[in-house]
C-alpha positions in Angstrom: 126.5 111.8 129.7 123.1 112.0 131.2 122.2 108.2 130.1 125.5 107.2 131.9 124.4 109.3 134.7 120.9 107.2 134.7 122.8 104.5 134.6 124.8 104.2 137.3 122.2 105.7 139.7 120.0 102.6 138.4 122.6 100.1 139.2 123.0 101.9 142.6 119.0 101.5 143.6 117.9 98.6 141.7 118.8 96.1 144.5 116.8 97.8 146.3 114.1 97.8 144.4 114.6 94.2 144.4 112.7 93.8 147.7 109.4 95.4 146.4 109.6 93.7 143.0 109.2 90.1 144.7 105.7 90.4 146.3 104.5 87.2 145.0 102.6 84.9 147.0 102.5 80.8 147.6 104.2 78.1 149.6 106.2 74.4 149.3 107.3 72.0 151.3 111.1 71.1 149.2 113.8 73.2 151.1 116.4 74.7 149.2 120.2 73.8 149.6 121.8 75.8 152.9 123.6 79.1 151.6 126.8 79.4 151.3 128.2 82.2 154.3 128.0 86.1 152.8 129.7 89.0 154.6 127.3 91.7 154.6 128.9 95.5 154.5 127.3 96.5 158.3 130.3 99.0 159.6 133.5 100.2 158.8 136.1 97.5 158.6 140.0 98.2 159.4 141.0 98.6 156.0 138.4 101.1 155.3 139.4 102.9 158.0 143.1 103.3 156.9 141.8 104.3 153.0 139.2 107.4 154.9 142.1 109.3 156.6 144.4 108.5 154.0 142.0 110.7 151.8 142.1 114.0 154.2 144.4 115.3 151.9 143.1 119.4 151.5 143.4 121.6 153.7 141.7 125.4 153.0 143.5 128.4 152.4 143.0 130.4 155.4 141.6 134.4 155.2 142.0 135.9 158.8 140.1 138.6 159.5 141.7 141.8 160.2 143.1 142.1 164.1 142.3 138.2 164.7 145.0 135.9 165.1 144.6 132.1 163.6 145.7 129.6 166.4 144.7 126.3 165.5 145.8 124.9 161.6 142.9 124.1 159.4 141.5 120.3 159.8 142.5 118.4 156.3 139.3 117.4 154.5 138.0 114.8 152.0 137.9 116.4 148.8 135.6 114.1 147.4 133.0 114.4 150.7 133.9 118.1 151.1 132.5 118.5 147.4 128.8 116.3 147.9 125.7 118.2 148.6 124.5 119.2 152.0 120.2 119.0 153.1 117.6 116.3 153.7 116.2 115.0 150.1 119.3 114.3 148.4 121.1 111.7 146.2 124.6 111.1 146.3 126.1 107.8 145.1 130.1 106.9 145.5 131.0 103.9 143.2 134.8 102.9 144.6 135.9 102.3 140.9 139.7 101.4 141.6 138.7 99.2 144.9 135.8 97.3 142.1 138.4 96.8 139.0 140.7 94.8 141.5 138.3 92.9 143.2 137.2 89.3 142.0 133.8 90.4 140.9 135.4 93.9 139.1 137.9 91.3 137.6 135.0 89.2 136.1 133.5 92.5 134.8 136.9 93.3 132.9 137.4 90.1 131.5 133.9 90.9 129.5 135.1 94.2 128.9 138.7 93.3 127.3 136.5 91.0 125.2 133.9 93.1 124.1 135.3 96.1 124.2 139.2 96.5 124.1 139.4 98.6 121.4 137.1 101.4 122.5 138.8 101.4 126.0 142.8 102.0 123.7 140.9 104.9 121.4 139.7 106.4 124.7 142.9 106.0 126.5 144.5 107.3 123.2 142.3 110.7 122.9 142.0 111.1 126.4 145.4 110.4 127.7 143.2 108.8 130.6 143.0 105.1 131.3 140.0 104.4 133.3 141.7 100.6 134.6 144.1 102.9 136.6 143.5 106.8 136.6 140.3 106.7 138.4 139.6 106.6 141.9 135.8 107.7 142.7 132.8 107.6 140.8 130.4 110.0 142.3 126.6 110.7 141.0 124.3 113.0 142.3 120.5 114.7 141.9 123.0 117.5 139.9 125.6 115.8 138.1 128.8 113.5 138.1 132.4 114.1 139.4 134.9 111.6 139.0 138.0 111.9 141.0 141.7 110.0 139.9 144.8 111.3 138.2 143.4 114.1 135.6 146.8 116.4 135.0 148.1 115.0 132.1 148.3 117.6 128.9 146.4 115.5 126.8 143.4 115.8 128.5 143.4 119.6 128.9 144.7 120.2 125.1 141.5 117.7 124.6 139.2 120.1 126.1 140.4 123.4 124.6 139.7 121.8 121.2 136.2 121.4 121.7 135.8 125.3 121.4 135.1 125.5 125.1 135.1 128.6 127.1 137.8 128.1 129.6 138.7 130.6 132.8 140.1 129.7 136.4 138.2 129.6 139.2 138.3 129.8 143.1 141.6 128.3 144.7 142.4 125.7 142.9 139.9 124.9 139.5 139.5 126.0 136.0 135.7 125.8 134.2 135.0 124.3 131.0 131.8 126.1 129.3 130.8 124.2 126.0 129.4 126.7 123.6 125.8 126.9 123.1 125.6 126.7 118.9 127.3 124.4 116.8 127.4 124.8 112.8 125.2 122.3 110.7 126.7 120.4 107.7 124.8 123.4 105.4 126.0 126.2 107.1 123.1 126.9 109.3 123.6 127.2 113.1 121.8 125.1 115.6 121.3 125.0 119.3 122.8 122.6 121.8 120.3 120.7 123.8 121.6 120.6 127.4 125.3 121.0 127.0 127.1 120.1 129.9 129.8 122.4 131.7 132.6 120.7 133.1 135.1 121.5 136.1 138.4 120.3 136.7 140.2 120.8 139.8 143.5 120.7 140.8 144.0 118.2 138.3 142.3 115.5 140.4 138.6 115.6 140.1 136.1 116.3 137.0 133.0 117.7 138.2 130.0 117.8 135.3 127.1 119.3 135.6 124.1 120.7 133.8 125.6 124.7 133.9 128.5 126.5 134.4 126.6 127.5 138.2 125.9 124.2 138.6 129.2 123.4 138.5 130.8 126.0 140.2 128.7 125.1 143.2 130.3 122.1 143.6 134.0 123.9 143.7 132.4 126.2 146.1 131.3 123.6 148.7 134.9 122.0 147.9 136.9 124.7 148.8 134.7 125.8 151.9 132.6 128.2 150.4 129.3 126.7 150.5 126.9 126.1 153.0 128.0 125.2 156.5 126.2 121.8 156.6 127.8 118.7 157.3 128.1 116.4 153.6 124.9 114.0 152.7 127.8 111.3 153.3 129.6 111.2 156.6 133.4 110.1 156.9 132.1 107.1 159.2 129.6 105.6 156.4 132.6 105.5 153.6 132.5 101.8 153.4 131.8 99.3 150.9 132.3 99.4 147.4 129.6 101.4 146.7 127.5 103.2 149.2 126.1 106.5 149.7 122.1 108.4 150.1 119.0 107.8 147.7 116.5 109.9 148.0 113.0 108.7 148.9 112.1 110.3 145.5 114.4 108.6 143.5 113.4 105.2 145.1 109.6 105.9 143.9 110.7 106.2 140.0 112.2 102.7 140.3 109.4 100.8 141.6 106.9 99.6 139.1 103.3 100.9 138.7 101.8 97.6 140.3 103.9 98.5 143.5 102.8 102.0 143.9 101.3 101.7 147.0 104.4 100.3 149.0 106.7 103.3 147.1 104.6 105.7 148.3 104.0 103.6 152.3 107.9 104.0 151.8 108.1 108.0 150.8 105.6 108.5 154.0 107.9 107.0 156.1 111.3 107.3 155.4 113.5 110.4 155.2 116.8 108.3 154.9 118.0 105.6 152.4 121.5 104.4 152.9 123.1 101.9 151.3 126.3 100.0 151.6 127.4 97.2 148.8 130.5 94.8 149.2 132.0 93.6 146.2 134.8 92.1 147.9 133.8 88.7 146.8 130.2 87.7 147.0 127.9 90.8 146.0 126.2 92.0 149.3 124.0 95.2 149.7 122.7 96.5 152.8 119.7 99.6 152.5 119.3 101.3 156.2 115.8 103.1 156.2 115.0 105.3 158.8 112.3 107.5 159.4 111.3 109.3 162.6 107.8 107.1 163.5 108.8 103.9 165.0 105.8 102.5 164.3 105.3 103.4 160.6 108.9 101.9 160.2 108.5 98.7 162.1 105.4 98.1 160.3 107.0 99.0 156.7 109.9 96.8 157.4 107.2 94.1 158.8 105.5 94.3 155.5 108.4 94.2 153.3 109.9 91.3 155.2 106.7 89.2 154.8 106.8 89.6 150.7 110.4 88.5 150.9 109.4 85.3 152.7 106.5 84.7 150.9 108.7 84.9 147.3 110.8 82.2 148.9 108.4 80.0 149.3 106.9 81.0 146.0 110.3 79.9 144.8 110.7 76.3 146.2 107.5 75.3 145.4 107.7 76.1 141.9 111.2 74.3 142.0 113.5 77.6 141.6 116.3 76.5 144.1 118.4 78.8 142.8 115.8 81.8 143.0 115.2 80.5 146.5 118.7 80.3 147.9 119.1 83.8 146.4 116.4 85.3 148.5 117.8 83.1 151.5 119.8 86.4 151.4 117.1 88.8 152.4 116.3 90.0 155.2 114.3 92.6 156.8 116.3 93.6 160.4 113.9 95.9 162.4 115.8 98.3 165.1 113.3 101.1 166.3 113.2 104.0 163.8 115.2 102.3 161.4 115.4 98.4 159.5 117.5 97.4 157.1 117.2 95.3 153.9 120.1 92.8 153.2 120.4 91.3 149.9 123.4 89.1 148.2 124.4 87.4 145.3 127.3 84.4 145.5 130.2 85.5 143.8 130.1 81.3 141.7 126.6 82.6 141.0 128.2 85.7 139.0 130.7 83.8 137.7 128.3 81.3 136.0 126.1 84.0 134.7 129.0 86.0 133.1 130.2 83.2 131.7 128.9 84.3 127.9 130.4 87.5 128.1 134.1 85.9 128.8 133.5 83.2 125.8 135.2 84.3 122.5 133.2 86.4 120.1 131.2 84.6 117.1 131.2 85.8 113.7 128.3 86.6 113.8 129.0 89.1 116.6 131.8 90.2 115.0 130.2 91.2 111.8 127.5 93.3 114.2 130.7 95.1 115.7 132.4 95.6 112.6 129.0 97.5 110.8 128.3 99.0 114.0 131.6 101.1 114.2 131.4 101.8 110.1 127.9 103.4 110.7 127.6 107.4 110.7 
């Protein structure tokens, strides 16, 4: 669970990493081919819109006090937002998984998977009673953990999870905690210690929360069901659009650039207290990052900087006859805008298409015998 934790936060920062990892240096005179146009997630389109209310779906219980009288009904909340962390410094991540599987780009992606991997997806949908092409909604990753909300209340699942000799009680309104037990028994008859079990949380049979400990989790239902601090979410209602978009953490953002780029990572800790970013999988794959900090001119010079490497790896690009390379980085841009820029990268959806290509081709025996002895090893 934690290396598909990693993962997804990686596929979440690594375009933005992008920018710092192209500070190369040179110039040509061959121009690459025009772009083709890209629609950059910037705002909150209609659509969006319609899908952000249609998720104010809880309302609280509400505990009057003695002698006072409640005049005004309780304002219907996102479960999902209600549930993210609250405070400067955090990560939170929200992968759209059901708005990806039917896009063009999340249809490529399945067409690899149903190739490579149809099997394991029946078994899981088999022991699970979950199938991830249609029970899953959101995808949500954080500094603490992963929730994943979708359609969780079938009996499979929970008779799943009373199996695994967990520790099971109900909790708050509306959840019940999972606790893994903390030994298991060796082949020999020896006991042995779990390293870093994870506690899980399900609530109201349509969100999973994981997490690191039992606490840990229950944290999460706190802040869910109004219990936790009274801070607005790291992820307003109005920046719930895109495909996948959400907060990094300045901190995070260092740990992904490489040890050559050291000195920009840490120009960009100085100066920024925000990362947001915004990616469109609608057809091409666009990413916007908004950095903001609170010195204008620290962030018009970082963005200044940054926007200099990005031109000078296009160059770099034509003259060493990478068109494609150089009509790739005809996508980014650095925008200034007083104590904020932001960084705009895309790739063509035909460019995806011809790169996933392999994955879509039928299997070789060769790969099939690598399967096979793969899924017969212990």
């Amino acid at each position: 669970m934690q290396r598909r934790r990693g993962t997804w936060l990686v596929v979440a920062v690594v375009l933005f990493g992008l920018g710092a990892l192209l500070m190369l240096s040179g110039q040509g005179e061959e121009e690459a081919p025009p772009p083709p146009k890209v629609e950059f997630p910037r705002r909150m389109r209609f659509e969006e819109r319609q899908r952000m209310e249609a998720r104010r779906t809880y309302v609280m219980p509400v505990v009057a006090d003695a002698g006072v009288t409640v005049t005004e009904p309780p304002t219907p909340r996102d479960p999902v937002l209600a549930a993210l962390p609250r405070g400067e410094g955090k990560t939170a991540m929200v992968i759209e998984a059901n708005a990806i599987r039917h896009s063009p780009i999340g249809q490529l992606l399945l067409e690899c998977l149903m190739k490579r991997g149809g099997d394991d997806l029946q078994r899981f949908r088999e022991e699970t009673g979950i199938d991830p092409l249609e029970d899953l909604d959101r995808v949500v990753v954080t500094d603490d953990g992963l929730m994943v909300s979708g359609h969780f209340g079938n009996s499979r699942l929970k008779e799943l999870l009373s199996e695994r000799e967990a520790t099971d009680y109900a909790y708050g309104d509306e959840a019940r905690i999972y606790e893994p037990p903390t030994t298991y028994m060796l082949p020999d008859g020896g006991v042995a210690q779990r390293r870093n079990p994870m506690a899980m949380g399900l609530w109201n049979d349509q969100m999973l929360v994981f997490g690191r400990s039992p606490d840990g989790v229950k944290e999460v239902i706190d802040r869910l069901e109004g219990r936790g601090p009274d801070e607005p979410p790291v992820i307003a209602e109005g920046s719930t659009y895109g495909e996948m978009y959400g907060v990094v953490s300045v901190e995070q953002l260092k740990k992904m650039f490489p040890p050559e780029q050291r000195e920009l990572a840490e120009r960009l800790a100085e100066v920024a207290q925000n990362v947001e970013l915004h990616m469109d999988t609608r057809s091409d794959f666009a990413m916007v990052a908004e950095v903001r900090g609170v010195d204008e001119a620290k962030v018009t010079d970082l963005g200044k900087s940054l926007g200099g490497a990005l031109s000078l790896a296009r160059m770099k690009a034509q003259a060493d006859g990478e068109t494609e390379l150089a009509q790739l980085l005809d996508f980014a841009k650095v925008k200034p805008d007083g104590t904020e820029f932001k960084l705009e990268l895309a790739v063509p959806l035909e460019v995806l298409q011809e790169r996933l290509a392999w994955c879509r081709e039928e299997p070789s025996d060769e790969d099939t015998k690598e399967q096979t002895a793969a899924e017969q090893r212990p």
